[in-house]
C-alpha positions in Angstrom: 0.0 0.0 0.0 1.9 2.9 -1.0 1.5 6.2 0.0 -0.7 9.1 -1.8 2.3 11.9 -0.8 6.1 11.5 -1.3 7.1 14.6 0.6 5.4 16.8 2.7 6.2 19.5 0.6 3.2 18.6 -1.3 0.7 19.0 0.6 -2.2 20.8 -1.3 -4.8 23.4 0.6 -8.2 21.3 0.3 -10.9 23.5 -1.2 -14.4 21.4 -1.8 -14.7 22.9 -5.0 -11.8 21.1 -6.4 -13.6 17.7 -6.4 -10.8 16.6 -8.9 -8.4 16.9 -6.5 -10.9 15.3 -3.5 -11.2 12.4 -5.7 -8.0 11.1 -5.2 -8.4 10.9 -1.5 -11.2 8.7 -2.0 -11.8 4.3 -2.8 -13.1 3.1 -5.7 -15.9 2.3 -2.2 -16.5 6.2 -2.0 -14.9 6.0 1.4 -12.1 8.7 2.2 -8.8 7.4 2.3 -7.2 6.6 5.9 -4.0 8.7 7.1 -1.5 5.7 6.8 -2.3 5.5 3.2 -2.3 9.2 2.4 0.6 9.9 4.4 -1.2 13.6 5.9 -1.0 14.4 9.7 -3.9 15.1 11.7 -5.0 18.1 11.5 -4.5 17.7 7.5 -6.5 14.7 7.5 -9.5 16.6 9.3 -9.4 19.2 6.6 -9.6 16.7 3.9 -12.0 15.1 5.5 -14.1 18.3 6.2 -13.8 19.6 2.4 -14.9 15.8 1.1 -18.1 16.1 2.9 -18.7 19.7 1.9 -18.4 18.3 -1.9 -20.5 15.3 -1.0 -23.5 17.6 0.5 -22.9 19.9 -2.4 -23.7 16.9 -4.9 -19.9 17.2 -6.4 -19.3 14.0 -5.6 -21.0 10.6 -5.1 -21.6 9.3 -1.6 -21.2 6.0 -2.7 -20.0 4.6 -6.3 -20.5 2.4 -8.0 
């Protein structure tokens, strides 16, 4: 399982509007990805996290696919 991120240094700011960007954060399950696989700290995470739901309640992306 490798990780999403090779260096910290590319971190991105998570903006819900991007959902191109969210999309790689989430399984071909439409669950968000777990912090061992994308490699974020916590507080990163949480802001993933925050702007995938944002998207999801926005319809830009799927709750569940399929």
């Amino acid at each position: 399982m490798a990780k999403i991120f090779r260096h910290r240094e590319e971190v991105p700011y998570f903006d819900y509007k991007d959902f191109k960007n969210l999309q790689r954060y989430v399984n071909q399950y439409g669950q968000i990805e777990p912090r061992k696989r994308t490699g974020l700290r916590e507080s990163e995470q949480k802001r993933l996290a925050t702007a995938i739901k944002r998207a999801r309640h926005l319809a830009l992306l799927p709750f569940v696919n399929k």
